[in-house]
C-alpha positions as CSV (number, residue, x, y, z in Angstrom):
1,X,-24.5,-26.9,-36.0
2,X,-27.6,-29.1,-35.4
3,X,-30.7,-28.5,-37.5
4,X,-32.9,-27.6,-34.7
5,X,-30.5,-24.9,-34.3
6,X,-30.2,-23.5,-37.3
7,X,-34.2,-24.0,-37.6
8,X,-34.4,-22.0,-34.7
9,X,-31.6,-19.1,-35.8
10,X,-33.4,-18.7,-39.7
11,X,-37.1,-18.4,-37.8
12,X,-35.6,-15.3,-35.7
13,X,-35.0,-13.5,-39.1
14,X,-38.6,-14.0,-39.8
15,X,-40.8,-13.7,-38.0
16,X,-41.0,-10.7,-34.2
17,X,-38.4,-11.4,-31.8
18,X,-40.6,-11.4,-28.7
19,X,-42.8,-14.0,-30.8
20,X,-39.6,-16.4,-31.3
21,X,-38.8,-15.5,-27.7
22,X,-42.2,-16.2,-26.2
23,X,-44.6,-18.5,-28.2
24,X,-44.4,-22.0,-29.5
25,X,-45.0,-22.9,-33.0
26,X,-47.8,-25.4,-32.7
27,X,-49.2,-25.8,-36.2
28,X,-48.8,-24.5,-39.9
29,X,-50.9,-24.2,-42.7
30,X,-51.1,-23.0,-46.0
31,X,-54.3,-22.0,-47.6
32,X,-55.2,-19.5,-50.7
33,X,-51.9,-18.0,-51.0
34,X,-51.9,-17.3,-47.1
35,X,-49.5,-18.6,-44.8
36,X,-51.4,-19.5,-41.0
37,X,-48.7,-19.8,-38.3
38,X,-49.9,-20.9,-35.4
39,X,-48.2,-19.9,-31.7
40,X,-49.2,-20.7,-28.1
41,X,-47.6,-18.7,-25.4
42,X,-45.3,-20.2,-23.6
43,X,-45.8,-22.1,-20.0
44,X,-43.2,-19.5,-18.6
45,X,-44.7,-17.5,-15.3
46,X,-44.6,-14.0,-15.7
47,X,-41.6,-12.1,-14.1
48,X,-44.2,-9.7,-12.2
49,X,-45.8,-12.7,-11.1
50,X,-42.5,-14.2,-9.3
51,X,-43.1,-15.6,-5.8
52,X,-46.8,-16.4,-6.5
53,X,-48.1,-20.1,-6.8
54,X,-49.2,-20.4,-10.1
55,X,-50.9,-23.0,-12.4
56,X,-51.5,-23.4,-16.1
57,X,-55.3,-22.4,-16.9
58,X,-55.5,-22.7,-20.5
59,X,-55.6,-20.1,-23.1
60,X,-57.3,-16.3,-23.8
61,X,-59.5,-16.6,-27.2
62,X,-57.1,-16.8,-30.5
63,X,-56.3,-13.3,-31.8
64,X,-54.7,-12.5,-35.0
65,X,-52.0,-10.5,-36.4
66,X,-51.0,-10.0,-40.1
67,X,-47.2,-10.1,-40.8
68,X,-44.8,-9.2,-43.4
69,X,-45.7,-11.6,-46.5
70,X,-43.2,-14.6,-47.2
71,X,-42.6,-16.3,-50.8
72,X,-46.0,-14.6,-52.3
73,X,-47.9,-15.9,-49.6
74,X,-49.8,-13.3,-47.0
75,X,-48.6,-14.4,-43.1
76,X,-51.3,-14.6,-40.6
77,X,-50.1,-15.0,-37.2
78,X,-52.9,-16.9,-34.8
79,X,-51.6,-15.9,-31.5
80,X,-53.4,-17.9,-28.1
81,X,-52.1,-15.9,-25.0
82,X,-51.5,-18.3,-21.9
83,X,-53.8,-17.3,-18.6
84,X,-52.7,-18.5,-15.1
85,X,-54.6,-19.0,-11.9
86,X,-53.2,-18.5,-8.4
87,X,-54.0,-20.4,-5.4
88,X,-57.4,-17.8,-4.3
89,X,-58.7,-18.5,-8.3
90,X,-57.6,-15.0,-9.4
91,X,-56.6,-15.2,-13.1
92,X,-53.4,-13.6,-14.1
93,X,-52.0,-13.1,-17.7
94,X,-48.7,-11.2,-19.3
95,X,-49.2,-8.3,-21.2
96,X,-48.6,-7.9,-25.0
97,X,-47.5,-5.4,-27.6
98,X,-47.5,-7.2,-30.4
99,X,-49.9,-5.1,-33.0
100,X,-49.1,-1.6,-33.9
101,X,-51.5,0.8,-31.9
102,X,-54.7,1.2,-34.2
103,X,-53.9,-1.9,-36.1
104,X,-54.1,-6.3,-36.6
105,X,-50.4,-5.9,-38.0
106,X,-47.3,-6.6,-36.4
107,X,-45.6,-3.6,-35.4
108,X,-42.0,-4.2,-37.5
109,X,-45.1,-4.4,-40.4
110,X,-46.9,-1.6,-40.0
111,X,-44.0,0.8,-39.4
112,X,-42.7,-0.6,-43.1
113,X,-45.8,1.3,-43.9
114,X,-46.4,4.9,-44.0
115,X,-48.9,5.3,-41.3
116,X,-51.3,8.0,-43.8
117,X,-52.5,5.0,-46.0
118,X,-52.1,1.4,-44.4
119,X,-55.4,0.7,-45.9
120,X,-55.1,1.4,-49.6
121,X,-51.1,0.7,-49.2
122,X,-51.7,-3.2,-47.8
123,X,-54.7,-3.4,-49.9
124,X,-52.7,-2.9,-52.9
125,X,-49.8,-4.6,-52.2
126,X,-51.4,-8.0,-50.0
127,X,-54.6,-8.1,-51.3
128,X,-56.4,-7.9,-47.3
129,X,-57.6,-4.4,-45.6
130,X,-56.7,-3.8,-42.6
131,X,-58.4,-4.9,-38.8
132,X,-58.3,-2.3,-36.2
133,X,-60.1,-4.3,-33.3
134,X,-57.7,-4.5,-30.6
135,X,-55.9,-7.6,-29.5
136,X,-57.8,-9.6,-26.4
């Protein structure tokens, strides 16, 4: 098995399937016991977009999403959703559930957690409170 495959197999176990599905790992950094784990959507057209003429236009502002911790170290994903334009200049995106409603945490996370104390439970256990503004 090549290593790029078995790379690609081990980061399934880790980190949201539509994530490992979806998004491309573009950078990694470590920094005070937090892992950042940056992801750019990928340049794949939205199925309920077939048939239109699309083109790349960049990225939505970087949101944020706190995952299960790894190795002592908190997970921070930095998620950049892709936008597209079509041939008129309407701008056209994929929609996302990637947080748990009310929440910045992935939603395998926060269902780990009992939904009566997120705060003190993640607090206590991760050292960060939780972010409720929703995703962009």
């Amino acid at each position: 098995m090549s290593s790029d495959k078995l790379l690609l197999d081990f980061v399934r176990y880790v980190l949201p399937a539509e994530i490992v599905d979806s998004f491309d790992l573009v950078d990694l950094q470590e920094s005070e016991g937090t892992l950042h784990l940056y992801l750019d959507e990928s340049n794949v057209i939205p199925d309920e977009q077939h048939g239109k003429l699309l083109s790349s236009n960049g990225f939505y502002e970087e949101s944020t999403i706190k995952d299960f911790p790894l190795r002592e170290r908190k997970v921070v994903l930095h998620v950049r959703r892709r936008r597209w334009v079509d041939e008129s200049g309407k701008s056209h995106s994929r929609r996302w559930e990637l947080v748990a409603e009310g929440t910045r945490y992935s939603r395998e996370f926060a269902s780990f957690l009992p939904r009566t104390s997120y705060a003190v439970q993640v607090k206590d256990a991760f050292g960060y409170l939780p972010n409720t503004v929703a995703i962009s």
